[in-house]
N, C-alpha and C positions, 0 to 999 in steps of 0.2 A: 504493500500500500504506500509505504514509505517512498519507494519509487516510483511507483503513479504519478504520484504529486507530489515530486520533487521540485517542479516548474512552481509550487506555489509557494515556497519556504520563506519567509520574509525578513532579509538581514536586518531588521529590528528589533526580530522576536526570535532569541534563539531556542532551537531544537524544537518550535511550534511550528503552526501554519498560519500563516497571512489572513487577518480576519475577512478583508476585502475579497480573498477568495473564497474562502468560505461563505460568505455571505453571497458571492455570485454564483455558488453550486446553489443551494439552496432554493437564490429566486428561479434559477432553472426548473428545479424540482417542480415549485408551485407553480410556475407558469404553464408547465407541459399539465398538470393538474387540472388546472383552468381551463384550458384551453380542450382538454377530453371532456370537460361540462357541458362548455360552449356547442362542441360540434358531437354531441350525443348523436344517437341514433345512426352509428355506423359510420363517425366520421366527414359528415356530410358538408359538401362546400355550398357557397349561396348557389352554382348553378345547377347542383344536385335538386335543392331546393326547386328552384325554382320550374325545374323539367319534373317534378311531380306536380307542381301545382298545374302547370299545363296538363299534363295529363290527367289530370280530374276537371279543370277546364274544357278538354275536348270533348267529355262525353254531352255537352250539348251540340254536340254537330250533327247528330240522329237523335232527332227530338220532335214531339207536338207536345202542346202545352197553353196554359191559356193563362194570360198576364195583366196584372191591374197597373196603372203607374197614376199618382197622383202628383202633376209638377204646379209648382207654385213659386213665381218671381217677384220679389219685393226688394225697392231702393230704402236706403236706409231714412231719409228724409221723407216722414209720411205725409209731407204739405206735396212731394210731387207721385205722378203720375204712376201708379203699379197695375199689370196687367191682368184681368180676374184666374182666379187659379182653373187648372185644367182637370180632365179626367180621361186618361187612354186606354181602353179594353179591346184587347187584340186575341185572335186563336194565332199561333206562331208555330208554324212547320219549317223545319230544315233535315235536307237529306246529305250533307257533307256540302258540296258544291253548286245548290239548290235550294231556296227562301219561299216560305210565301205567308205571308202576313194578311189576316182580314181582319180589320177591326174598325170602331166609334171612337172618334174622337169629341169630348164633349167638353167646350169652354163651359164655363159656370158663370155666367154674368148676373148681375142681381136681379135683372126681370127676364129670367129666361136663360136660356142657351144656345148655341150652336152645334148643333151636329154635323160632324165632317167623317162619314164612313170613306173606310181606304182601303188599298190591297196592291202591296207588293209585290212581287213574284220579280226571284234574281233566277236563271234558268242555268242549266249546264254551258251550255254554247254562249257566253257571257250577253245577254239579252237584259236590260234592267226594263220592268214594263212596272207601271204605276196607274191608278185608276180612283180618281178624288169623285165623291157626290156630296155636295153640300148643302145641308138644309136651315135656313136662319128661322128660328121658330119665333122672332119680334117683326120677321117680316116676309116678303118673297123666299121661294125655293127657289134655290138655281144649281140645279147640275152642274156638275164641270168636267168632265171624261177623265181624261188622264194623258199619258205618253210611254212608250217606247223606245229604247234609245241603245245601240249600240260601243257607243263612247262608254267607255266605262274612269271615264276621269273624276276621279272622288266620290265616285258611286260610293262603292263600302264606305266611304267615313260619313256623307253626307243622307243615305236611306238605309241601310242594313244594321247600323248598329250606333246608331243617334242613344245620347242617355234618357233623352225621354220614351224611349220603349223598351229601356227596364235591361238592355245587355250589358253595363256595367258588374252586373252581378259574375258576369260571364269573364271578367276582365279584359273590356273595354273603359276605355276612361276619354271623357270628352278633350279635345286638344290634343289628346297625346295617342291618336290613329292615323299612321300615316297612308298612302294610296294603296299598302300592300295589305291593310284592311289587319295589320295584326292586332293579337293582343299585346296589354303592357306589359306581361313578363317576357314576351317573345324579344322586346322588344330593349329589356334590361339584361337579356342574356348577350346582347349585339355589343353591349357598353366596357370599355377597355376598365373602367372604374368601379364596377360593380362589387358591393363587397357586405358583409356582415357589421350589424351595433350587437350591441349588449341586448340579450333576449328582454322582452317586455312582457306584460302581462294584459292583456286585452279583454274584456269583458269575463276577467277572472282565469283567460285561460296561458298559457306560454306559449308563447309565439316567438318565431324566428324573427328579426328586425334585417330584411334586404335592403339596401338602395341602391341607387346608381344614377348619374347623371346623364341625362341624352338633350339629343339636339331640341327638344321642344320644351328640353326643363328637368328640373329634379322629381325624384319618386322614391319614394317608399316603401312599400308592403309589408307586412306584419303575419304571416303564415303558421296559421295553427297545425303542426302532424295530425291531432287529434280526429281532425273534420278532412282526411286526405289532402291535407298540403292547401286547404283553399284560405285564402286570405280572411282575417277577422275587418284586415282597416287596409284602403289604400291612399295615398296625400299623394298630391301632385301639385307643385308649383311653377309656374310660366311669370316667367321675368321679361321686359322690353328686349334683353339680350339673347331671348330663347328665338329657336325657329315659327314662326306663325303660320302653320299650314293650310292659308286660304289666298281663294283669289284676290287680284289686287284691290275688286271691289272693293269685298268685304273687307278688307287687312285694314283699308284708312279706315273705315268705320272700328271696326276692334282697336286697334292702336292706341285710341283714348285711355285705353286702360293701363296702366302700371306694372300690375298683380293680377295673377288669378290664382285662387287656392282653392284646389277641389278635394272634399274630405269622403270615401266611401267609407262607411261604417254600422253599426246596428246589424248583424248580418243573424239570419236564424235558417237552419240547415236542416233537414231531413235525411232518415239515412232508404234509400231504395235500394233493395237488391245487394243488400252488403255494401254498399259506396253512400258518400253524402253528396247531398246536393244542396244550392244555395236559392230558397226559395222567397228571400227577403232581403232588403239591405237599403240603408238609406243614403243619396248622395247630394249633399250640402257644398255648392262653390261662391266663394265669397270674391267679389270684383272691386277694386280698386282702381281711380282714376285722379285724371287732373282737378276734375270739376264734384260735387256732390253730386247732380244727375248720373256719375260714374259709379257710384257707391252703390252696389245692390247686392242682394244675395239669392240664389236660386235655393229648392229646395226640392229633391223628387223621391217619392217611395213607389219602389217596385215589389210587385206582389205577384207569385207564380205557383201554379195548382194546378190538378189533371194532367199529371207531368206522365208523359208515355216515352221510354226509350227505346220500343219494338214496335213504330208507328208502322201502319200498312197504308203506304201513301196509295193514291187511283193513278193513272196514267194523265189525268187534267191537272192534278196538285199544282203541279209548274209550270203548268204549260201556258203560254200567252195567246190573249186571244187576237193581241193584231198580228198582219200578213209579212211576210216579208218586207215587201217594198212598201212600208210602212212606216217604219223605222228612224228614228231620227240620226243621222252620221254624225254630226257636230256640231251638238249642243255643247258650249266650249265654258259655260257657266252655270252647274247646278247648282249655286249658291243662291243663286240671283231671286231664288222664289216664284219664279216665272210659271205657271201651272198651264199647259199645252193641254189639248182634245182635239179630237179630231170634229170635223164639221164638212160636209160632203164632200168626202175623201181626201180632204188636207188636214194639216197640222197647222193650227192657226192659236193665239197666247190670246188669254181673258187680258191680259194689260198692251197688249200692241206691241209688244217687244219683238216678239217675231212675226214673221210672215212670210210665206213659202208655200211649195206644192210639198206632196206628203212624205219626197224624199229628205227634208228638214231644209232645204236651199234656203241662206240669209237672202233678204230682197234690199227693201227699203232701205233700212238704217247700217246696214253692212255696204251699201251702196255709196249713201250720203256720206260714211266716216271712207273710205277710201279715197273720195273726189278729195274732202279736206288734206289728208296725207299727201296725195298727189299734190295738190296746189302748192302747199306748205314746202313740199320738198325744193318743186321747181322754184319757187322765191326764193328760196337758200343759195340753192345751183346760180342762178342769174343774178341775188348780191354775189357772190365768190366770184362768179365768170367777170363781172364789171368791176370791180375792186382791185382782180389782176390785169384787165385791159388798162385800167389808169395807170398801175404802178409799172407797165410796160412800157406807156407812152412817156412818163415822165423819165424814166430811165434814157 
């Protein structure tokens, strides 16, 4: 032993051992101690973690089910204007690579409501087809068809798993779905930073503490083994410095904001079939701006029942009912709100924005913004061209 640790001897102290090294075998001891606490259960690194929690995530990818979500937005300043709370009841089939959504959307205004029946359908052959009927019960009915659309440009973040129909539960989180439609841990296993805090304790249970920073912001999650690796809480923060994944429309409009902090949490889990599933969870984001008008917080509960994992889909579940040559090629903004239907055999916008025959052709206003570019350009060209003929001639 004596020879062991020879290296430790300390000409201070003779025929002892150097307390400094003794004291640095020691904190080895307890740190390796520590540290088999920490990563119980086999060892386990945050990407361990995190490829379980997917995979109790994916068993909603063969699913029917039927989902309550109740969203509610209110500004901090109740002298201004909040918008009346919501209520969205949907049936939600999905077969791996295959959606389809039918459900009531019901504003709650105080003399009445709106009804906005819908139906989604994302199809194998990436087809997104959409189908709005709206009825204002304070005044007129008015239909409104829907659209069809080839472009699959922010489909998945903008219709297939928005937070107000309840797939945050699934590990989606608003802001932080990029075009490839993933989840957030898909998306924290990509992160060169991702790594473990100190276990936490969450609505009384232990949970693993993951984060990681990505390009749309920092994140979270708090992963109970208990409930097969599915998260108890997820926080996501988006700073001015984060990526903002919208069109430019929308972007100067969000921009206003600061901060966004969105908190999933309250979550209450069912076990089926020997596996849990997450049948509740409530998602609270709080916004932050230049002005008060900026100040607001959203707040939505999803609610999910007559959960089926051996659905027996029909051969129509997915299927679209427009034709081919129907189809919109380049709708280049699904942000924009713009609700299309068809109207004897075109594709024609409730607000004027587009207009075309039914293969989606821009007319008018695609017409009128290219004359300007064109002009614009040639003014530029003819100041440069005449600015180098002067400074020719004066030479």
């Amino acid at each position: 032993m004596q020879r062991m640790f020879r290296f430790a001897r300390c000409p201070l102290y003779c025929g002892g051992w150097c307390p400094a090294a003794l004291c640095l075998f020691f904190s080895l001891c307890f740190s390796l101690i520590g540290n088999r606490e920490l990563m119980a259960d086999g060892e386990l690194t945050p990407q361990d973690v995190l490829h379980r929690t997917l995979e109790s995530q994916r068993r909603s990818e063969l699913v029917h089910m039927e989902v309550r979500v109740e969203w509610m937005s209110k500004r901090r300043d109740p002298a201004l204007y909040s918008p009346p709370p919501q209520i969205i009841t949907f049936e939600f089939s999905r077969d791996y690579d295959k959606i389809n959504m039918i459900g009531l959307h019901l504003i709650l205004w105080p003399d009445g409501s709106n009804n906005d029946s819908f139906r989604f359908r994302w199809t194998s052959d990436g087809v997104l087809a959409t189908d709005y009927d709206i009825h204002y019960t304070r005044g007129e009915t008015k239909p409104r068809g829907g659209v069809a659309t080839h472009n699959m440009e922010d489909s998945r973040l903008r219709f297939l798993f928005p937070t107000q129909h309840g797939h945050f539960l699934d590990g989606y989180m608003g802001g932080f779905t990029d075009k490839r439609g993933l989840r957030i841990s898909e998306m924290m296993l990509e992160s060169p930073n991702l790594k473990f805090l100190d276990k936490e304790k969450i609505d009384g249970y232990d949970c693993y503490v993951v984060t990681a920073k990505l390009k749309f912001g920092s994140v979270t999650q708090w992963i109970d083994p208990a409930v097969d690796f599915h998260p108890r809480k997820i926080e996501t923060i988006k700073g001015l410095d984060d990526f903002w994944d919208y069109s430019e429309s929308t972007l100067s409009n969000m921009k206003r904001w600061t901060s966004i902090r969105s908190v999933l949490d309250q979550f209450e889990f069912v076990e089926i079939d020997s596996s849990f599933f997450p049948v509740k969870g409530i998602y609270h984001t709080d916004h932050e701006g230049t002005t008060e008008e900026d100040f607001y917080f959203k707040r939505a509960v999803s609610l999910r029942e007559n959960i089926n994992f051996s659905p027996e889909f029909s051969a129509d579940t997915f299927k679209t009912d427009y034709p081919e040559d129907l189809l919109i090629t380049n709708m280049d903004d699904l942000e924009s709100g713009v609700l299309y239907f068809l109207e004897d055999g075109k594709i024609v916008s409730g607000y004027n924005y587009f207009t075309g025959d039914a293969e989606g052709k821009w007319s008018d206003y695609w017409f009128l913004r290219s004359i300007f570019i064109f002009v614009g350009a040639m003014m530029i060209f003819f100041a440069l061209g005449r600015m180098l003929w002067e400074r020719y001639k004066s030479s």
